[in-house]
N, C-alpha and C positions, 0 to 999 in steps of 0.2 A: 535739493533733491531728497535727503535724508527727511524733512519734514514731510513732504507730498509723499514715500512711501511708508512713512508712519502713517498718515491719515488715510492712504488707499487702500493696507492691509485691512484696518476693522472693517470698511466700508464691503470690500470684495467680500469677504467671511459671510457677513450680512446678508450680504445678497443671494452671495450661492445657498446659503442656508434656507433660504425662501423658497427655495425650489424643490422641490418632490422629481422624485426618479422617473423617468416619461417607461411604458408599461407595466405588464400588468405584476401584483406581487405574485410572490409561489403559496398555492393552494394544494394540500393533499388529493387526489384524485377519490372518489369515492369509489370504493371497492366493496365486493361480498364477503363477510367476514363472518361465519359462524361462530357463536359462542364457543364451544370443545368440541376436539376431536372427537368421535366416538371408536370405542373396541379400547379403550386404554385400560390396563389390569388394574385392579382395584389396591396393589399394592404402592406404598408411597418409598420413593425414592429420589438423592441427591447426587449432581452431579456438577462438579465444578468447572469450567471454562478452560479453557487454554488446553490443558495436559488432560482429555477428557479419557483417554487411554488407559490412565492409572485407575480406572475403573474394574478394569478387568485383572487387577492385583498379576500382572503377567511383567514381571523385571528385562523375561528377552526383549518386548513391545514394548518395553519405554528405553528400551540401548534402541534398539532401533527406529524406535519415532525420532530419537536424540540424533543421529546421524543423518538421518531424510533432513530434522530442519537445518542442520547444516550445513549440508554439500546437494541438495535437490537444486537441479539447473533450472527446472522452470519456476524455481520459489524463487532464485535468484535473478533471475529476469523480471519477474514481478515487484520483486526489490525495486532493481533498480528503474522501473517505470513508475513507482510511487515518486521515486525521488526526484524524476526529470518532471514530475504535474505538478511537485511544491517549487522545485525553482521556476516552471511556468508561469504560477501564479506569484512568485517572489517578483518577478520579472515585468509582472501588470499591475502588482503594487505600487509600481517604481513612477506611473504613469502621476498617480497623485502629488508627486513633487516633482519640482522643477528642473530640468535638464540645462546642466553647466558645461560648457567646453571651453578650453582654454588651447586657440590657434597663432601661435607666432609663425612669424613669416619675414622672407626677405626677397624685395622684389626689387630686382636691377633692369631697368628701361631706358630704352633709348630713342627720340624721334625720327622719322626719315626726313633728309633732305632735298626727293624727288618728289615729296607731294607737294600740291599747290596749297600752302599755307605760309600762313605771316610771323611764322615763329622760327627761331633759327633750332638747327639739330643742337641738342642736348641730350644727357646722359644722369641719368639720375641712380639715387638707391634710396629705396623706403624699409625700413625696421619698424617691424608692429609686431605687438603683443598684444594680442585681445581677450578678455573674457567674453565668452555668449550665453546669453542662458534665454529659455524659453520654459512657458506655464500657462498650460490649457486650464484654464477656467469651467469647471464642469458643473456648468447651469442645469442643464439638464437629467444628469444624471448617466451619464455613458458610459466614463472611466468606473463609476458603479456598480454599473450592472455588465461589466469587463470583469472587474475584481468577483463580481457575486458568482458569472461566469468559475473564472480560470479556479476559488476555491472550492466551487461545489465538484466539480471535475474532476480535483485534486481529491477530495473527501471520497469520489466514485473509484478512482485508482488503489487507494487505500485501501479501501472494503474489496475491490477485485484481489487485490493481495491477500485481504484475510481468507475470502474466497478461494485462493487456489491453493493457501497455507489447509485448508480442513479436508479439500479436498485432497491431498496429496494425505496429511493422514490419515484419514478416511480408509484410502486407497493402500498403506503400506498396515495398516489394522486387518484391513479384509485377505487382503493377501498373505499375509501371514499367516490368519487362521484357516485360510484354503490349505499354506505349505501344513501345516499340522495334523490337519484335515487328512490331508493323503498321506499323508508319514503313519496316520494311524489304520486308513484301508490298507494301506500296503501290507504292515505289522498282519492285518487280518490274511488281505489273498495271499502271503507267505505261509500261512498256517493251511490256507486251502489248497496252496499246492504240493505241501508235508501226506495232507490227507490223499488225496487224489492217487499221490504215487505210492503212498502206503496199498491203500484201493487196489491199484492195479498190479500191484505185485500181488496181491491174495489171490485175485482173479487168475494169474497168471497160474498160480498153486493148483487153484480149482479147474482150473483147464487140462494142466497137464493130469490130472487124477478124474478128468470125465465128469467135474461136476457144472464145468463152463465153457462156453461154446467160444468159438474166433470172433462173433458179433459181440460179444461180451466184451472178450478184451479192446476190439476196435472201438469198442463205447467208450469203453475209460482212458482208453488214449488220447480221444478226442476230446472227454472231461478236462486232464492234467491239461493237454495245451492249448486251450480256453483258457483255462486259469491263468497258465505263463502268461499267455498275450495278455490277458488281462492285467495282471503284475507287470509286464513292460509297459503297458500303454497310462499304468499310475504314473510308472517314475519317468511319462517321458512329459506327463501331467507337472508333477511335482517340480521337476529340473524347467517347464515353461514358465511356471510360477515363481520359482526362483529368482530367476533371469530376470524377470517383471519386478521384483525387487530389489534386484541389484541397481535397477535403472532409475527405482525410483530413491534410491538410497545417493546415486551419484557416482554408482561406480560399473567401473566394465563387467560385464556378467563374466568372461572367462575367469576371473580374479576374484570374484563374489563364491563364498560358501555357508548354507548356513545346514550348520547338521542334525541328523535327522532325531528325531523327539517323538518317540512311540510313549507320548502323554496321554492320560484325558482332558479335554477339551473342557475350556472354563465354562460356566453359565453364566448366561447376558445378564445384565442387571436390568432390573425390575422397573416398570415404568408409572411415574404417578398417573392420578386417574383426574380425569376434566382437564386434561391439556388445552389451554387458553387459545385462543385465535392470535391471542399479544406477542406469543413468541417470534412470529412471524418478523415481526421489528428485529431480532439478535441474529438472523439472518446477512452474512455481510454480502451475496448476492442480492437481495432483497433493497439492502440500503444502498447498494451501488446504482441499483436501477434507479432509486428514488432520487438520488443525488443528480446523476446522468437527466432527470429528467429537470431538476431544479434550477441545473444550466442552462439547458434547453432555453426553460420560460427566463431567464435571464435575459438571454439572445433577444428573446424576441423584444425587449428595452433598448438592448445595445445598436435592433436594429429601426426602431422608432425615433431612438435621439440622431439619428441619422438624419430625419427630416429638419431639425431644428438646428439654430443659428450656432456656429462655434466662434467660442471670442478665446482667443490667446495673448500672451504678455510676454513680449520680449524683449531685452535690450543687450545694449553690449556698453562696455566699459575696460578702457585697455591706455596706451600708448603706440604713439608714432612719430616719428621721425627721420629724417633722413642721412642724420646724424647717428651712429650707433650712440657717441660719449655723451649725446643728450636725451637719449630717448625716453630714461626716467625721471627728465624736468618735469617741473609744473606744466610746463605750455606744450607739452608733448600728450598731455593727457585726452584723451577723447571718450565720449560714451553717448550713448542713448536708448531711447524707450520710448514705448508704446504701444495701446493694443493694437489687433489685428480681427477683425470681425471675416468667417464664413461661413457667406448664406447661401443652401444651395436652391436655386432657381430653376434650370433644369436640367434633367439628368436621363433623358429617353426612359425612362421608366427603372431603371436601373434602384433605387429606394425601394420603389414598392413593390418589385421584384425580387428584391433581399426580406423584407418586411413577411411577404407571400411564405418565402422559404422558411424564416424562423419560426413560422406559429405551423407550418405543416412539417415541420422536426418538432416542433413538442407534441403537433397531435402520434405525432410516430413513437415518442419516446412514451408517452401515456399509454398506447397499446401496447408499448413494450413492459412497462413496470405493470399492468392489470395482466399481463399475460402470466410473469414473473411470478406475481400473488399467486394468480389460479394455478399454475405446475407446482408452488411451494403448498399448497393445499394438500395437492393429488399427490404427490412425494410424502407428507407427511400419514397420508390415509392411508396410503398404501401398508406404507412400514408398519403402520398399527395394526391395520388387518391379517397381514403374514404375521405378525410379533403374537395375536392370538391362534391363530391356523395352526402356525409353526408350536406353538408352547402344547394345544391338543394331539398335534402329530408326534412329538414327543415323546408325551403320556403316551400313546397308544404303541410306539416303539420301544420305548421302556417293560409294558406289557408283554410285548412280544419276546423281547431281550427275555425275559422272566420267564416267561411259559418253555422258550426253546431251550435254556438252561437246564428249567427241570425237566424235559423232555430227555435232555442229554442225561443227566443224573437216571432216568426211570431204567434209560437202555444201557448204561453200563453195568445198574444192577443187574436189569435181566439176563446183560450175557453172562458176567460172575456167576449167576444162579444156573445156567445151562439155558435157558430160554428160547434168547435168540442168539443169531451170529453174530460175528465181527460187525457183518455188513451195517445192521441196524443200527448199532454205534456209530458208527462210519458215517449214515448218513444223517443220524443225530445232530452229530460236532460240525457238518457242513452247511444244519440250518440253521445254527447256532451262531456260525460263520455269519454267516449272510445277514441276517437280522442285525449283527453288532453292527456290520457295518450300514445296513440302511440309517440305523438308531446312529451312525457316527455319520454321516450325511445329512442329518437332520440336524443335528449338532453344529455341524457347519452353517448350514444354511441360516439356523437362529442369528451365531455369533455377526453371520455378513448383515443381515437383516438388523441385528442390533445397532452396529456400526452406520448402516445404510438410515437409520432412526435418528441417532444421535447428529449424521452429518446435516437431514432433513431439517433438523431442529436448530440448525446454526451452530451446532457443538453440544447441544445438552439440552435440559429443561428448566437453565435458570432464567426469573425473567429479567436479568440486564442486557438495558439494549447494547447493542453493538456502535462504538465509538471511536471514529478512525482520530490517527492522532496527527497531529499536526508538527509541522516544523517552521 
């Protein structure tokens, strides 16, 4: 026996190795792929993977990127469905070798003595110990394109994780600089409701001495509580924003605080200029669909070797007896082997109705990864065109910031000098108001927009592609 499966092992190898895998191999889909982006600012800058946040030199935003990745519940779900698509495919790896089991058994039997036979009633007991093993033989290439399957799959599960890993910081980056955002209007409508009430107590002066009417005062009343509501409807802004961060951080908003930071607002970092069409590759949405699509056209092998003959090898080797005290003699021994050939002949159409299905899942998964491309396009254009919009609106709020300053400065000389009144001041320091804060909404808008660039980009603008790992 030992000889014959010394000589069958090279012979089988041989043979399976002769055979090529029945469908088709994985071909990239051809897509539209412009040379560069265009609107990218002519200044060069680097930004490194993973931690792309330490960009913006902000220590609150890397404590709290640090917490999101470690307590965010849907990153941890993502985890753990990376981890259930490598033991899937750990699992269809298994198929390439041979399946052993080892069944003992004790079987106590007895004959009837009312049937019509010529044997008299007896009473037996058999003791077995068997090994079984069995070895699908893959001529064709099934268990193959099974494995090419379950790791491309697994490789798409990974990339969805780094997918919801960018987008989760992404999300706790922009939020952040939302909450800072309004901690810095607030800081402003606090100062416009200082003013307003200042305002309307003059008015009030002026009224009771005949120089202001009852419509006067009713104006500036209405001014102050404009502004209040307004200042309430920031911090009911700010405290929504919060909360959004608490959740995305992993913890209960009632128990979540983050306090408030009447800061300036960082500036985005600068973007190189000829942004490649190639980044598109470091995209792990991007790679997940290409992977999801690789399986696919795998399928459509897994379900082609479907047509063709399947030969297996099994045998068994064990002991029996009906003696327990002999059952590990010599003469107790038993075993055998051999293949097992099947061909399927016919099957109602049931092949080529599975066959049907895997090529119109890849044609589906193909419109799905060109789809994929083209939003990763429009996602990165976008961002580049607001990245210039927004950097011109700026300037020209910067501008404004400037002129209503000195405006402010011209009218508190004049009233120093006797010129004009209080009032002119008054509403100076209110347009002055106002413009900081359009100019700190712009601000914002940049930083979200920055953020909203960097995530389009797959985390940055370096060109390494993105490479799920393996277990």
């Amino acid at each position: 026996m030992k000889s014959f499966l010394t000589l069958l092992s090279p012979t089988l190898l041989l043979a399976i190795s002769a055979f090529a895998s029945v469908g088709p191999d994985y071909q990239r889909p051809v897509t539209p792929t412009p040379i560069a982006w265009s609107a990218a600012s002519p200044e060069a800058g680097s930004l490194s993977r993973g931690t792309w946040w330490r960009l913006f030199n902000d220590p609150k935003l890397d404590h709290l990127e640090a917490r999101a990745l470690g307590a965010n519940q849907d990153l941890r779900a993502a985890a753990a469905r990376v981890q259930e698509s490598w033991a899937a495919a750990g699992a269809t790896r298994s198929l390439y070798l041979p399946s052993v089991d080892f069944s003992p058994s004790v079987d106590r039997s007895r004959t009837s003595q009312t049937t019509d036979n010529v044997y008299p009633v007896a009473e037996s007991t058999t003791y077995q110990g068997v090994l079984d093993a069995a070895w699908e033989i893959d001529l064709f290439g099934r268990i193959r394109r099974l494995n090419e399957s379950a790791r491309d799959q697994a490789i798409a599960t990974a990339a969805d994780f780094e997918d919801v890993r960018l987008a989760l910081t992404a999300e706790v980056a922009s939020t952040y600089f939302t909450v800072r955002a309004l901690d810095r209007e607030r800081a402003y409508a606090e100062e416009g409701v200082q003013l307003r009430r200042k305002s309307l107590e003059l008015i009030h002066a002026r009224r009771i001495n005949g120089a202001a009417t009852d419509f006067d005062v009713a104006r500036a009343e209405s001014e102050l509580a404009s502004t209040q509501a307004e200042l309430d409807a920031l911090a009911s802004r700010r405290a929504t924003a919060a909360n959004a961060l608490a959740v995305l951080l992993g913890e209960a908003a009632p128990a979540f605080a983050l306090a408030d930071a009447d800061i300036p607002l960082a500036m985005p970092p600068s973007v190189p200029a000829g942004l490649p069409s190639a980044l598109l590759e470091r995209r792990p949405d991007v790679v997940a669909a290409e992977s999801a699509l690789e399986a696919a056209n795998a399928r459509i092998g897994v379900a082609k070797a479907a047509f063709f003959p399947a030969i297996s090898l099994s045998g068994t080797l064990g002991y029996a007896s009906g003696d327990l005290g002999r059952l590990l003699d010599g003469g107790s021994r038993l075993w055998s082997i051999g293949p097992s050939l099947y061909l399927p002949i016919f099957q109602g159409g049931r092949l080529s109705a599975n066959l049907a299905r895997s090529r119109a899942a890849y044609d589906e998964s193909v419109a799905a990864y060109r789809q994929r491309v083209l939003v990763a396009f429009r996602e990165v254009q976008d961002a580049l065109t607001a990245t210039a919009l927004l950097a011109d609106q700026a300037k020209a709020e910067d501008r404004a910031v400037s002129s209503a300053r000195r405006a402010e400065q011209l009218a508190q000389t004049r009233y120093e000098a006797g010129y004009v009144n209080y009032f002119e001041v008054l509403d100076a320091e209110r347009t002055l108001l106002a413009t900081e804060r359009a100019a700190t909404q712009v601000g914002a808008r940049r930083l979200v927009n920055s953020v909203g660039l960097i995530k389009a980009l797959g985390g940055g603008w370096s060109r390494s592609r993105f490479v799920a790992s393996t277990h």
